[in-house]
N, CA, C and O atoms as a CHARMM CRD file, in Angstrom:
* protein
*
  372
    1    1 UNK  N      0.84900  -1.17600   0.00000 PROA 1      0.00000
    2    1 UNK  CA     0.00000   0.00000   0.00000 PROA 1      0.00000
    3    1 UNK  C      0.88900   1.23100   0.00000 PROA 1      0.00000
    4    1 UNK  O      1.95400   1.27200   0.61600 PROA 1      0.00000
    5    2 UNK  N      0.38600   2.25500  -0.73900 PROA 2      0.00000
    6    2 UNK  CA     1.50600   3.36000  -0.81200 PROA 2      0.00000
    7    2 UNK  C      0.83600   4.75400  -0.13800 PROA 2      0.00000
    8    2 UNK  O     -0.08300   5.40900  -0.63000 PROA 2      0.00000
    9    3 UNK  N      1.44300   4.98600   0.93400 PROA 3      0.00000
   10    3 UNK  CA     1.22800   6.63400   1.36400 PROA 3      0.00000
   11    3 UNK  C      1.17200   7.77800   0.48100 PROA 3      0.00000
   12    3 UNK  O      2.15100   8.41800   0.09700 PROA 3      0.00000
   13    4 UNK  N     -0.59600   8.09300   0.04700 PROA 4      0.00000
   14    4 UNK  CA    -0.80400   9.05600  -1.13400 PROA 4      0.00000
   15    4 UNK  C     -0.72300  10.09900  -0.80300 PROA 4      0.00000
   16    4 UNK  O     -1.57300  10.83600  -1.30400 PROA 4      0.00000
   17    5 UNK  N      0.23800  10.73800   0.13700 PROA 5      0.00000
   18    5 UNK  CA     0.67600  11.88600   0.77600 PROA 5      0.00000
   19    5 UNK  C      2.24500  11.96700   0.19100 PROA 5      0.00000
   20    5 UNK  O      2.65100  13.07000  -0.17300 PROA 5      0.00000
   21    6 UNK  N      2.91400  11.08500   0.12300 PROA 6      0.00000
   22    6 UNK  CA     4.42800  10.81100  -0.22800 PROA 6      0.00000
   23    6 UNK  C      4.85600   9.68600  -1.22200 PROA 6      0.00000
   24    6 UNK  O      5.94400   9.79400  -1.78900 PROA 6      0.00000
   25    7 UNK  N      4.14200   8.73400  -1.43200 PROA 7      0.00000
   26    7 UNK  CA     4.52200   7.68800  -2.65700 PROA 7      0.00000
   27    7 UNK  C      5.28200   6.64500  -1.38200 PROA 7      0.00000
   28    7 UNK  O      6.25700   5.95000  -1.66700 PROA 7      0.00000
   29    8 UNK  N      4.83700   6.65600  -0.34000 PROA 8      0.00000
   30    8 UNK  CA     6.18000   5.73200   0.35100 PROA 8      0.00000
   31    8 UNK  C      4.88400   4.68800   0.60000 PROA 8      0.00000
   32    8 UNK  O      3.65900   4.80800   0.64600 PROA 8      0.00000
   33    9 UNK  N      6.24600   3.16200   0.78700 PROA 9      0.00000
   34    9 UNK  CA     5.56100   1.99400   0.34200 PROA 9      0.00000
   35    9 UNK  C      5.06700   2.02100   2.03400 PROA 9      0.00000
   36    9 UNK  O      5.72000   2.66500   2.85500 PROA 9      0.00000
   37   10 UNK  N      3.88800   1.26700   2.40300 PROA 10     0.00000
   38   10 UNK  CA     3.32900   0.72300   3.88300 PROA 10     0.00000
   39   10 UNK  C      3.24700  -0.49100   4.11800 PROA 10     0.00000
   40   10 UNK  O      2.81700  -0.97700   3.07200 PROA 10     0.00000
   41   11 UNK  N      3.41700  -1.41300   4.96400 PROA 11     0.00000
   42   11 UNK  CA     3.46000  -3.05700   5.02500 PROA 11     0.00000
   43   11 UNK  C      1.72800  -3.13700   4.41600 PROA 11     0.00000
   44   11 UNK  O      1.08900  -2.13800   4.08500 PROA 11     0.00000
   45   12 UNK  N      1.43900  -3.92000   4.39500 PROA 12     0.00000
   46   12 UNK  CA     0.29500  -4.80100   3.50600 PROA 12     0.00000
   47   12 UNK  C     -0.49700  -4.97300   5.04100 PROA 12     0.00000
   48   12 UNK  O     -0.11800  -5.66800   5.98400 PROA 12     0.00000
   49   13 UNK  N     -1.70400  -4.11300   4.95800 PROA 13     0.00000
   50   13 UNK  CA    -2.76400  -4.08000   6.46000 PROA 13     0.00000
   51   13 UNK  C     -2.20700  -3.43800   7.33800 PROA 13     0.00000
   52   13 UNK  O     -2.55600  -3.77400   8.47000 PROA 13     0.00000
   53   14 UNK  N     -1.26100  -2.40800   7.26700 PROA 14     0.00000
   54   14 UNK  CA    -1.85400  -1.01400   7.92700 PROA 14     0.00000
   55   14 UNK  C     -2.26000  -0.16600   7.11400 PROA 14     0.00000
   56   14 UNK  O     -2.41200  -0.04600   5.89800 PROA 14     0.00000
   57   15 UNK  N     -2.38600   0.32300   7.91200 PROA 15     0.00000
   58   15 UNK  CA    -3.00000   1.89500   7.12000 PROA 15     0.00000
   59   15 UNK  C     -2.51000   3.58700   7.50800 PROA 15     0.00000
   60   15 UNK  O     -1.73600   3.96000   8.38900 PROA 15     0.00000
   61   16 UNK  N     -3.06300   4.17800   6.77700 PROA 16     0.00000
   62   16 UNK  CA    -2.58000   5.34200   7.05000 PROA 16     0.00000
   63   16 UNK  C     -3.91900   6.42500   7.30700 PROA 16     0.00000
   64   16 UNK  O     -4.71900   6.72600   6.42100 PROA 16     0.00000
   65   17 UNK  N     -3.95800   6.86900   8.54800 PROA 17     0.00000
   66   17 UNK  CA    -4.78100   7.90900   9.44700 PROA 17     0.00000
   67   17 UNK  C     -4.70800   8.64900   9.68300 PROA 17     0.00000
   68   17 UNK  O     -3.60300   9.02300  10.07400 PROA 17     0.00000
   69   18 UNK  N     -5.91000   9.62800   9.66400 PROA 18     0.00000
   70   18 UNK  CA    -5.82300  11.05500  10.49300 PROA 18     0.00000
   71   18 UNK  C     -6.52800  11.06600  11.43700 PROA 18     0.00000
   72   18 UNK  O     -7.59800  10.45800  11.42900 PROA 18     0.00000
   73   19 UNK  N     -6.09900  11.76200  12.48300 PROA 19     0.00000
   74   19 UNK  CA    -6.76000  11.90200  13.36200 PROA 19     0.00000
   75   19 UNK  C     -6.78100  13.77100  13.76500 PROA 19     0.00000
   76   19 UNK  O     -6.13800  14.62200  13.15000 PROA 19     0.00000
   77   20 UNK  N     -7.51500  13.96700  14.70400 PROA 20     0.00000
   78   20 UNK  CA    -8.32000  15.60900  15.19900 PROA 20     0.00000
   79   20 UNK  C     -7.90600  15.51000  16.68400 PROA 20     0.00000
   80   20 UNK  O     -8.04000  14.61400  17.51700 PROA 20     0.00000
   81   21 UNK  N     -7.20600  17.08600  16.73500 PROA 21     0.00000
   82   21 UNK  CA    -6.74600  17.25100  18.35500 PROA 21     0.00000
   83   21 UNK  C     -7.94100  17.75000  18.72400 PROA 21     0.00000
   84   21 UNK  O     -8.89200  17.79900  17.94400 PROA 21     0.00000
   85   22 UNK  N     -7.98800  18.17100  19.97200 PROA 22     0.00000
   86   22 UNK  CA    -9.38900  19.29800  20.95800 PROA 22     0.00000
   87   22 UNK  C     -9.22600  20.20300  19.82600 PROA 22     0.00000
   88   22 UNK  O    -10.18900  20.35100  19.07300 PROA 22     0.00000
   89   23 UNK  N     -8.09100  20.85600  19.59500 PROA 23     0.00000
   90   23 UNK  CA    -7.92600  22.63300  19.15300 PROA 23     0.00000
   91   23 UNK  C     -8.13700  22.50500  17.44300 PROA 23     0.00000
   92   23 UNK  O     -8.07100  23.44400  16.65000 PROA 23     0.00000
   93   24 UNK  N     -8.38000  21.21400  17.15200 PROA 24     0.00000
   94   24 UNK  CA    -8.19700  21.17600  15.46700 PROA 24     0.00000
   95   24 UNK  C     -7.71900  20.76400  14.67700 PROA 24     0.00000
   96   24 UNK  O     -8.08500  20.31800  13.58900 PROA 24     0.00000
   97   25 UNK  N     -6.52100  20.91400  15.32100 PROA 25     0.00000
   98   25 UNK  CA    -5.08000  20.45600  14.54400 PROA 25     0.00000
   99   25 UNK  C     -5.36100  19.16800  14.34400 PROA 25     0.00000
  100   25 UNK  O     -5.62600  18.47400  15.32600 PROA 25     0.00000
  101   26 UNK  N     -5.35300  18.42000  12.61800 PROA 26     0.00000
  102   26 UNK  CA    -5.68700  17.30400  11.96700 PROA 26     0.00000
  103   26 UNK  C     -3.82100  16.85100  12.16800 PROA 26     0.00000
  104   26 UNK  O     -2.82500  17.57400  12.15700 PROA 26     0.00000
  105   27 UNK  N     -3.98900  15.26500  12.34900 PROA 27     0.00000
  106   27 UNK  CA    -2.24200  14.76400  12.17000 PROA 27     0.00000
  107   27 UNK  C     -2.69900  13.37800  11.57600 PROA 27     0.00000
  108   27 UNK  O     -3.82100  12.87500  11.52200 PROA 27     0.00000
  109   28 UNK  N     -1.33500  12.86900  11.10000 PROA 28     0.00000
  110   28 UNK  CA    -1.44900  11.71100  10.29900 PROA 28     0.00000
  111   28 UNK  C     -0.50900  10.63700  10.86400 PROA 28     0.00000
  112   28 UNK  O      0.70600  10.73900  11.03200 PROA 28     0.00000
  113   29 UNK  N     -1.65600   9.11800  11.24200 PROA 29     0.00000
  114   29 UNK  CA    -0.19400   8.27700  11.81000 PROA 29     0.00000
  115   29 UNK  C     -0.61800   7.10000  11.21100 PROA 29     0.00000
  116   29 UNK  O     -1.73700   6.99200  10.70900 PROA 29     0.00000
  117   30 UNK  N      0.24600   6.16700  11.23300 PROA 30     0.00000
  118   30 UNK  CA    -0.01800   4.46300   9.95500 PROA 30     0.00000
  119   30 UNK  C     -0.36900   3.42500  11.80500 PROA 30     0.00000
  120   30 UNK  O      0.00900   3.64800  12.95500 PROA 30     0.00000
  121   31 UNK  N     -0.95900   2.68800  11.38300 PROA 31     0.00000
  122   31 UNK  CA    -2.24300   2.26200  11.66000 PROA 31     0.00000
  123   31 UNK  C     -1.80200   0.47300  11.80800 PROA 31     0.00000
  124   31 UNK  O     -1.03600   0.11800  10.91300 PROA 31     0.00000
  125   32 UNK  N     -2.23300  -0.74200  12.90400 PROA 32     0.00000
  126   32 UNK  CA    -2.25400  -1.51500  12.49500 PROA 32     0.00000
  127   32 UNK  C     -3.43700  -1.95400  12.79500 PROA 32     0.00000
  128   32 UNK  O     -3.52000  -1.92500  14.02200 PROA 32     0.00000
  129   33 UNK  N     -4.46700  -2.37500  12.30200 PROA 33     0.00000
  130   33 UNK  CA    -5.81900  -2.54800  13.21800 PROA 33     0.00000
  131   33 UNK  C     -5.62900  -3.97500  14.03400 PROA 33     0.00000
  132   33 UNK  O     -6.00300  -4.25200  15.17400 PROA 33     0.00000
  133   34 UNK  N     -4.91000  -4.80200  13.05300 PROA 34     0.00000
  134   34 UNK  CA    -4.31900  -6.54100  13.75500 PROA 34     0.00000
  135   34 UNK  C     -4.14200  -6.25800  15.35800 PROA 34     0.00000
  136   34 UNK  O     -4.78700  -6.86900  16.21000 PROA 34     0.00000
  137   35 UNK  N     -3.17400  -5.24600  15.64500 PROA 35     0.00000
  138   35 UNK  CA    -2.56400  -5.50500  16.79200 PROA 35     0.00000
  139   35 UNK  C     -2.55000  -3.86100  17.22700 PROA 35     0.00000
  140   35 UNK  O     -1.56200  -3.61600  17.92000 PROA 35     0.00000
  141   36 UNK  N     -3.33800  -2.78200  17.00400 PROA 36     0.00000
  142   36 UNK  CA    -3.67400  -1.78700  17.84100 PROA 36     0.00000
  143   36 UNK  C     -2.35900  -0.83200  17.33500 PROA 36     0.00000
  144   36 UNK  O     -2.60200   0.32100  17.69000 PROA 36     0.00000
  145   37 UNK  N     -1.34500  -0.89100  16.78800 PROA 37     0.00000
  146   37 UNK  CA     0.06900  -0.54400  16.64400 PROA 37     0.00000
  147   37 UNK  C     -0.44600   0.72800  16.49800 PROA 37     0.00000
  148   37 UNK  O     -1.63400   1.03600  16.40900 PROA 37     0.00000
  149   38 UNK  N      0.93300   1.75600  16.47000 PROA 38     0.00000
  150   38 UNK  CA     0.59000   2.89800  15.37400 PROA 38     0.00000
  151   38 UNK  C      1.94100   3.54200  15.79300 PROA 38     0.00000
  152   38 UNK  O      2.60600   3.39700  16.81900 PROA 38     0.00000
  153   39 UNK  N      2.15200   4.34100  14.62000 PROA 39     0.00000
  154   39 UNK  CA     3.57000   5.26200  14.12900 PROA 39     0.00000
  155   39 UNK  C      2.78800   6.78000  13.87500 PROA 39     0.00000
  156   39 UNK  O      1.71500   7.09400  13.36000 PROA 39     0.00000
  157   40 UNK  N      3.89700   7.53400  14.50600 PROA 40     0.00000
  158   40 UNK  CA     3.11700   9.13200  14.00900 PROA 40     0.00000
  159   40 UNK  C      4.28700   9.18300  12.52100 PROA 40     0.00000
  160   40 UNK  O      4.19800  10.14700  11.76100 PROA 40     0.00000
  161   41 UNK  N      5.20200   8.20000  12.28000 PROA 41     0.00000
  162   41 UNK  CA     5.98100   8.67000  11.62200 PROA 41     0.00000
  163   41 UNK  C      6.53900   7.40400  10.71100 PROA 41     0.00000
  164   41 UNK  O      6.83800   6.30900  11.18800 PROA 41     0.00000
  165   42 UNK  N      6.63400   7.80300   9.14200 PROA 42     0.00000
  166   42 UNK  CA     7.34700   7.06000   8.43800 PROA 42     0.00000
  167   42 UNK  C      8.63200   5.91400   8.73000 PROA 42     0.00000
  168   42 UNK  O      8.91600   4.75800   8.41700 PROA 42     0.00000
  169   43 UNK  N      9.20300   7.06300   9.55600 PROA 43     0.00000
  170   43 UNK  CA    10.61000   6.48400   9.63800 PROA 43     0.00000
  171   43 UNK  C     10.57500   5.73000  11.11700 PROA 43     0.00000
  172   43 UNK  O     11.46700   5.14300  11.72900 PROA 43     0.00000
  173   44 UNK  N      9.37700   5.94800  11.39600 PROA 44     0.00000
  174   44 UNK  CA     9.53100   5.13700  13.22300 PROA 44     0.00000
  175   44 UNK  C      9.00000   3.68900  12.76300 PROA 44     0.00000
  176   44 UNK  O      9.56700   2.64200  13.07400 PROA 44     0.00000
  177   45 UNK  N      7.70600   3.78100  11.89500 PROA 45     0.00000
  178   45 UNK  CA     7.17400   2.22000  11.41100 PROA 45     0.00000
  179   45 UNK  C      7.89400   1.51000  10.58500 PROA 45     0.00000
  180   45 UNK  O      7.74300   0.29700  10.73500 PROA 45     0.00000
  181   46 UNK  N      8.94200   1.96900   9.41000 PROA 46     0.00000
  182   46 UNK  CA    10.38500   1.00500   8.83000 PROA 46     0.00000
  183   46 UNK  C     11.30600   0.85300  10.30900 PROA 46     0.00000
  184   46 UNK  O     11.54000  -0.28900  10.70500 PROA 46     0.00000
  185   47 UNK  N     11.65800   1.67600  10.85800 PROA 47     0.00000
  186   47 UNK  CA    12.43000   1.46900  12.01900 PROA 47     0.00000
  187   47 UNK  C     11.89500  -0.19100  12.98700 PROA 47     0.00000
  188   47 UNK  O     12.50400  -1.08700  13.57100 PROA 47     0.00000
  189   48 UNK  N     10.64300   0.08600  12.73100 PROA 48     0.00000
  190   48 UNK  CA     9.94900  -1.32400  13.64400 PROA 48     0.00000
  191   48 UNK  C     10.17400  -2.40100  12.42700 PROA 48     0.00000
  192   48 UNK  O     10.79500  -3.46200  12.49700 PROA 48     0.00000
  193   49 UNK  N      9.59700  -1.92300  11.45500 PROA 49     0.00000
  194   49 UNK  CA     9.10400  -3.46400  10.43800 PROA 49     0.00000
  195   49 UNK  C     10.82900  -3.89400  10.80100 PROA 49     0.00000
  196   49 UNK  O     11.11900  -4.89500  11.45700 PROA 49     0.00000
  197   50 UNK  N     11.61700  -3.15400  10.36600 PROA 50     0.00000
  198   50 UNK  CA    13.42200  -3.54000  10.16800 PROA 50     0.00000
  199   50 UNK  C     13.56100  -4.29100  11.18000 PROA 50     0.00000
  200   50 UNK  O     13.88900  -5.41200  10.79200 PROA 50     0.00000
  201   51 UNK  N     13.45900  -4.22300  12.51100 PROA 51     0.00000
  202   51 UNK  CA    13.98100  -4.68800  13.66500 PROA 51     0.00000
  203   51 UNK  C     12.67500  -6.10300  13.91600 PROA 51     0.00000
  204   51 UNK  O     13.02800  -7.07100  14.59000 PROA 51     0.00000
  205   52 UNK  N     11.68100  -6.08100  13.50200 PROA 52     0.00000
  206   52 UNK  CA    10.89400  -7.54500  13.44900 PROA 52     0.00000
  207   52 UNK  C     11.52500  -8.07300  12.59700 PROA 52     0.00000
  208   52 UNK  O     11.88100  -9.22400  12.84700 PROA 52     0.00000
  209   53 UNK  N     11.93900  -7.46000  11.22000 PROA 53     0.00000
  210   53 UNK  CA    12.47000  -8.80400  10.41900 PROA 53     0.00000
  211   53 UNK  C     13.59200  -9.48400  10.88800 PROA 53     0.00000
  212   53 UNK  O     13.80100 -10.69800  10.88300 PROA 53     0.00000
  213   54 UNK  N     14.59000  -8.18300  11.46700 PROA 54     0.00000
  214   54 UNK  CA    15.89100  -8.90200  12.16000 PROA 54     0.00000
  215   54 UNK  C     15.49400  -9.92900  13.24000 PROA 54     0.00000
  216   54 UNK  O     16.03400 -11.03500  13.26700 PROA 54     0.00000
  217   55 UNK  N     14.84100  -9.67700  13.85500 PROA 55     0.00000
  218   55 UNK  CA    14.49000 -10.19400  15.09200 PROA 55     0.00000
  219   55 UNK  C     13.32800 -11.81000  14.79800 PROA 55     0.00000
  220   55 UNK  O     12.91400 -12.58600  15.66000 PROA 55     0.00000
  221   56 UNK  N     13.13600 -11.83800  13.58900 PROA 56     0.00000
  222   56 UNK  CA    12.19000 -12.96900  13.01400 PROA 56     0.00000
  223   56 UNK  C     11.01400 -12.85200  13.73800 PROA 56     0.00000
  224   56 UNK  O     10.23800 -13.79900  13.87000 PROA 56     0.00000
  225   57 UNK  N     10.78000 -11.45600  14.34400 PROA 57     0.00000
  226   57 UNK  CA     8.70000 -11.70400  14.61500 PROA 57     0.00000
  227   57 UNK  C      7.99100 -11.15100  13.46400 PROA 57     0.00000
  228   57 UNK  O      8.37100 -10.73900  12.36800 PROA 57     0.00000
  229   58 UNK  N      6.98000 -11.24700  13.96300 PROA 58     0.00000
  230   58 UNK  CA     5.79800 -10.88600  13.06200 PROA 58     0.00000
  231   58 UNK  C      5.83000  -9.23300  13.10200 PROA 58     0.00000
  232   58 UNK  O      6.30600  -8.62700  14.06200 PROA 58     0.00000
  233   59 UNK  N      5.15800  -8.45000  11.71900 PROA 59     0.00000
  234   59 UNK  CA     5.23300  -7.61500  11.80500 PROA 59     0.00000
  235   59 UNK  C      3.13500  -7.11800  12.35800 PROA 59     0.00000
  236   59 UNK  O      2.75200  -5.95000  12.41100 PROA 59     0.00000
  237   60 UNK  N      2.43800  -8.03800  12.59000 PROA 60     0.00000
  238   60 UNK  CA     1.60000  -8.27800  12.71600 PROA 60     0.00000
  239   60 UNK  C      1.09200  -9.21400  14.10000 PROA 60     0.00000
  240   60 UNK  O     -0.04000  -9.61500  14.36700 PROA 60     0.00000
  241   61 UNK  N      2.42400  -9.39800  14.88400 PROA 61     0.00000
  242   61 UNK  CA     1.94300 -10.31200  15.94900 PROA 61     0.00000
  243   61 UNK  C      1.26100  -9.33500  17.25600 PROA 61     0.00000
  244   61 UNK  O      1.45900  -8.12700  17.38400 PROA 61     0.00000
  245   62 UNK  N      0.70700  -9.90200  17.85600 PROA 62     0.00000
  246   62 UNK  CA    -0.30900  -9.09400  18.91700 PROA 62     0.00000
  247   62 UNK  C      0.60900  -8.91500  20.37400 PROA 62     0.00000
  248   62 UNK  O      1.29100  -9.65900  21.07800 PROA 62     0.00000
  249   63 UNK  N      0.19500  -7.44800  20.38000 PROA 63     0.00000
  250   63 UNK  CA     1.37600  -6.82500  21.63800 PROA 63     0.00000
  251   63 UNK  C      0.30200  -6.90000  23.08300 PROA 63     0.00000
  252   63 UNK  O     -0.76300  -6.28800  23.15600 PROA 63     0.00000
  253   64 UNK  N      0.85100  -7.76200  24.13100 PROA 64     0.00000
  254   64 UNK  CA    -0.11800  -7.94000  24.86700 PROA 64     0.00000
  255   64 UNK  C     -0.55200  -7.42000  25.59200 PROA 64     0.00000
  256   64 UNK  O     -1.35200  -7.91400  26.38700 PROA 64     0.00000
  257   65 UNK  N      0.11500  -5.25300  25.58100 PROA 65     0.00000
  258   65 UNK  CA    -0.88700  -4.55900  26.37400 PROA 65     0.00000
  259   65 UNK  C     -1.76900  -4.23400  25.54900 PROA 65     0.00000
  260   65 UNK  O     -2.73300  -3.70800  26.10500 PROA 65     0.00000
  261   66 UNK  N     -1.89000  -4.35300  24.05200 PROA 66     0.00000
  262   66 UNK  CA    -3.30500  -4.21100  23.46300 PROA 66     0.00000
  263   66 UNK  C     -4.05600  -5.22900  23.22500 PROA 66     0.00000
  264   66 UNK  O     -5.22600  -5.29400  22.84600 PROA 66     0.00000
  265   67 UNK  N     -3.19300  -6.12100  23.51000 PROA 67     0.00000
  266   67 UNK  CA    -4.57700  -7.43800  23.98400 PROA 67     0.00000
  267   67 UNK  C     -5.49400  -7.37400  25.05000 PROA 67     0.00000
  268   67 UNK  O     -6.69300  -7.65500  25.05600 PROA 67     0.00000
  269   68 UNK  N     -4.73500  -6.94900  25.98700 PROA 68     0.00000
  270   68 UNK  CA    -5.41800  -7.15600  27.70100 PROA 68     0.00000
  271   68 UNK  C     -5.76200  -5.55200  26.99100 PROA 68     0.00000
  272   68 UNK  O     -6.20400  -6.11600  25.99100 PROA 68     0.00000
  273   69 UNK  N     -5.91600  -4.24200  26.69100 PROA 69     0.00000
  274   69 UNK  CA    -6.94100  -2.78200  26.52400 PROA 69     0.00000
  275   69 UNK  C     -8.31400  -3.72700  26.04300 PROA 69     0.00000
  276   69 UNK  O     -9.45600  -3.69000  26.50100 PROA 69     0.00000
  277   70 UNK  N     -7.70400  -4.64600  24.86000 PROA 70     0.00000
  278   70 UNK  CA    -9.25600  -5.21200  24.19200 PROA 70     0.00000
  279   70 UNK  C    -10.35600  -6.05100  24.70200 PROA 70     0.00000
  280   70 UNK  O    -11.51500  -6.15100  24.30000 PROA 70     0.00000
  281   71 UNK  N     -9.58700  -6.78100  25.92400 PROA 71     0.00000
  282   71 UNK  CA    -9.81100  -8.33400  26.81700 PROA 71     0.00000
  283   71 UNK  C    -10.88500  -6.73200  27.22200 PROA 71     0.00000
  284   71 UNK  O    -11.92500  -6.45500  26.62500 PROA 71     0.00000
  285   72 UNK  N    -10.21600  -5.83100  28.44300 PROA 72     0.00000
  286   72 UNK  CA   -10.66800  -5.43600  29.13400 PROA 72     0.00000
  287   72 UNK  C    -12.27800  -4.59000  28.65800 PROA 72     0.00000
  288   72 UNK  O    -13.27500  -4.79800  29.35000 PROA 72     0.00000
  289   73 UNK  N    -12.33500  -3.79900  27.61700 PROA 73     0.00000
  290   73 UNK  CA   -12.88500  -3.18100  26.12400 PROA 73     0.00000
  291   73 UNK  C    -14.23100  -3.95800  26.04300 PROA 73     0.00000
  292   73 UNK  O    -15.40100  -3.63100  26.24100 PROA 73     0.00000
  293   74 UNK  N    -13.58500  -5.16800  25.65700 PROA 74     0.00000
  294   74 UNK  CA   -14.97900  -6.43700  25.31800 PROA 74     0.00000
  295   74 UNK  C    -15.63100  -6.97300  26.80300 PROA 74     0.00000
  296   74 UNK  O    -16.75700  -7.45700  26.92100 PROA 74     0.00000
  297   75 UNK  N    -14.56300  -6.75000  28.00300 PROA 75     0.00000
  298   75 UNK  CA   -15.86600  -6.94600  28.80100 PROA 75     0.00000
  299   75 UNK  C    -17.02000  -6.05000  29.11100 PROA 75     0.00000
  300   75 UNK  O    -18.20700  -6.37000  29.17300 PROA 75     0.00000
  301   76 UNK  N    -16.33700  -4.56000  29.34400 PROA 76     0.00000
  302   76 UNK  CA   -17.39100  -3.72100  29.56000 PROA 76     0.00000
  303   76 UNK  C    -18.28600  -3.93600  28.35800 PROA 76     0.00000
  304   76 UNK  O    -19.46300  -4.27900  28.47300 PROA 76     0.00000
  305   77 UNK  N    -17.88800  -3.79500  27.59400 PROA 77     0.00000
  306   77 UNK  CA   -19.20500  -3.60200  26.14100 PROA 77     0.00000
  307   77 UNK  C    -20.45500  -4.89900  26.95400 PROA 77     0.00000
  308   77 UNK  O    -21.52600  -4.67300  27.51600 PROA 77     0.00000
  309   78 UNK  N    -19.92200  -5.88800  26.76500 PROA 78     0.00000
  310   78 UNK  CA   -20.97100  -7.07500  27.33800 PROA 78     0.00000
  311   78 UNK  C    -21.53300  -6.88200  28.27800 PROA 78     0.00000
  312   78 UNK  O    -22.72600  -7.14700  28.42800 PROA 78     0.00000
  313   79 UNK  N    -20.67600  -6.29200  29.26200 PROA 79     0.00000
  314   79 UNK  CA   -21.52600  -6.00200  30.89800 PROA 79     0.00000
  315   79 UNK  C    -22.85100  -4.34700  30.71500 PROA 79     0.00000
  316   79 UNK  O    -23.78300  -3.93700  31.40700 PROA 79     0.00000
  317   80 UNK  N    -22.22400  -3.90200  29.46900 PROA 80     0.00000
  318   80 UNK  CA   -23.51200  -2.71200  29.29300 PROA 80     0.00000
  319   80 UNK  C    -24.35600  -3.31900  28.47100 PROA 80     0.00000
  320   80 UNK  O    -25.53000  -2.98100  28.62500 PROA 80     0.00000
  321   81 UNK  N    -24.06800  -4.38000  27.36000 PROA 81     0.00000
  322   81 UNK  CA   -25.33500  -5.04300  26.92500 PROA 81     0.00000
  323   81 UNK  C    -26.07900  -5.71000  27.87600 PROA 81     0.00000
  324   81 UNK  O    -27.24300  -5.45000  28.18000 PROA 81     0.00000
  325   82 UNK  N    -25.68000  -6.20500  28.14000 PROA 82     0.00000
  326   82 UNK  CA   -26.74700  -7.07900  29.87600 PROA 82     0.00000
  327   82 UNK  C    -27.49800  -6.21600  30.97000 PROA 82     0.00000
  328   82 UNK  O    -28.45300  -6.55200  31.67000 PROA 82     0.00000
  329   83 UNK  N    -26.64600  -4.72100  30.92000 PROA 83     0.00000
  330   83 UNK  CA   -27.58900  -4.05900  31.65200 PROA 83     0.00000
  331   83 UNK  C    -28.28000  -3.16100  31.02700 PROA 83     0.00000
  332   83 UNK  O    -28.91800  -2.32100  31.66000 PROA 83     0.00000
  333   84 UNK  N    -28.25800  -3.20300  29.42000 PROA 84     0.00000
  334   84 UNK  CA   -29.40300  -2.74500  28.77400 PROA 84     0.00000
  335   84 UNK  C    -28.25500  -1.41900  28.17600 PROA 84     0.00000
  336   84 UNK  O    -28.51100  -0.80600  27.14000 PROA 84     0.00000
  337   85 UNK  N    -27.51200  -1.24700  28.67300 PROA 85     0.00000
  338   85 UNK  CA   -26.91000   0.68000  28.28200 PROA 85     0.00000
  339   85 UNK  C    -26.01000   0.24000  27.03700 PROA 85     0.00000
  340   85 UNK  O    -25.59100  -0.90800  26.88800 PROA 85     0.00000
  341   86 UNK  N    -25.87000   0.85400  26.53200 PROA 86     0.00000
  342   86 UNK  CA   -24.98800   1.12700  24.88900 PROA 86     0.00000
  343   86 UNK  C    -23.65900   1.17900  25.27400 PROA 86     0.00000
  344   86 UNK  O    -23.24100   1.47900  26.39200 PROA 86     0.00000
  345   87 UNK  N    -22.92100   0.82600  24.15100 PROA 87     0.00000
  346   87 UNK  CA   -21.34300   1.14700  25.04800 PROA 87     0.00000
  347   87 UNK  C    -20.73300   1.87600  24.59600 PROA 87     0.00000
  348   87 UNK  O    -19.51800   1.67700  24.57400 PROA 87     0.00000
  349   88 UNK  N    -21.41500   3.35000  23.88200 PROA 88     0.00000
  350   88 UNK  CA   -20.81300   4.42200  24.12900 PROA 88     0.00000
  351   88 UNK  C    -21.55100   5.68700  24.98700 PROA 88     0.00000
  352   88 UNK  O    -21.62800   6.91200  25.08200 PROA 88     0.00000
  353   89 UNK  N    -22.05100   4.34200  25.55500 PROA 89     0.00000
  354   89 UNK  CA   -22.93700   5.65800  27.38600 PROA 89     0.00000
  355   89 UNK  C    -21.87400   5.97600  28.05200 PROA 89     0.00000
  356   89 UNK  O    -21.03800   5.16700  28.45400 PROA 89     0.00000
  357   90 UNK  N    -21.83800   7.41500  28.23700 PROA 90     0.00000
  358   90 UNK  CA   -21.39100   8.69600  28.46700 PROA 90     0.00000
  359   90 UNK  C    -21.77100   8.62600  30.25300 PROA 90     0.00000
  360   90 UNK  O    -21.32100   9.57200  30.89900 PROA 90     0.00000
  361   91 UNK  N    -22.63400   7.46600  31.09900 PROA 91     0.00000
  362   91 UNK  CA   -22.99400   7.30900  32.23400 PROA 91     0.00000
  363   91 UNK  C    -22.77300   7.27400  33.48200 PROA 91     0.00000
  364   91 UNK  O    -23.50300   6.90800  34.40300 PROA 91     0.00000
  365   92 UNK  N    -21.36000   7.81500  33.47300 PROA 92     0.00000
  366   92 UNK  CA   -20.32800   7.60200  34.20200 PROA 92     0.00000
  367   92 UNK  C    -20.23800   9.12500  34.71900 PROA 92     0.00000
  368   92 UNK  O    -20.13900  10.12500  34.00800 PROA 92     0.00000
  369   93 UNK  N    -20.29900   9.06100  36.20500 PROA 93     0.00000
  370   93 UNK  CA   -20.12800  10.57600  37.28400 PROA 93     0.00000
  371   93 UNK  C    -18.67100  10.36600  38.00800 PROA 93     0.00000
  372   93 UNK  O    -18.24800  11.20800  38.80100 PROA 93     0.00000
């Protein structure tokens, strides 16, 4: 996949995002949805892919504090379906 901001190549399933501060300010960071990852920067996500290949992991394997954010994520969602509330209720004082 190629960054249509710069022509630069992206591993195959990330992506490339923007996101919105409070004040406005739009920024752009590459994306792994597999495993929660993310780079604000070109040269920080080759910096990673480089050091998984050296290192023979996955550039896609699951990092297990965003496993246990998601473990934790999917329980609440379930525990507000059971008590009837949506799980982006705002319900919380």
């Amino acid at each position: 996949m190629a960054d249509s901001s710069s022509n630069q190549t992206i591993p195959e399933g990330w992506v490339l995002k923007t996101g919105k501060e409070k004040r406005g300010t739009e920024y752009k960071y590459y994306f792994c949805p597999v495993t929660g990852q993310h780079f604000y920067t070109y040269e920080d996500l080759m910096r990673y892919v480089t050091y998984a290949k050296a290192s023979k992991l996955s550039i896609y394997a699951d990092d297990p504090e965003v496993e246990e954010k998601n473990k934790r994520n999917n329980k609440r969602k379930v525990s507000a379906r059971r008590r009837g509330e949506s799980s982006n209720s705002s319900n919380k004082k």
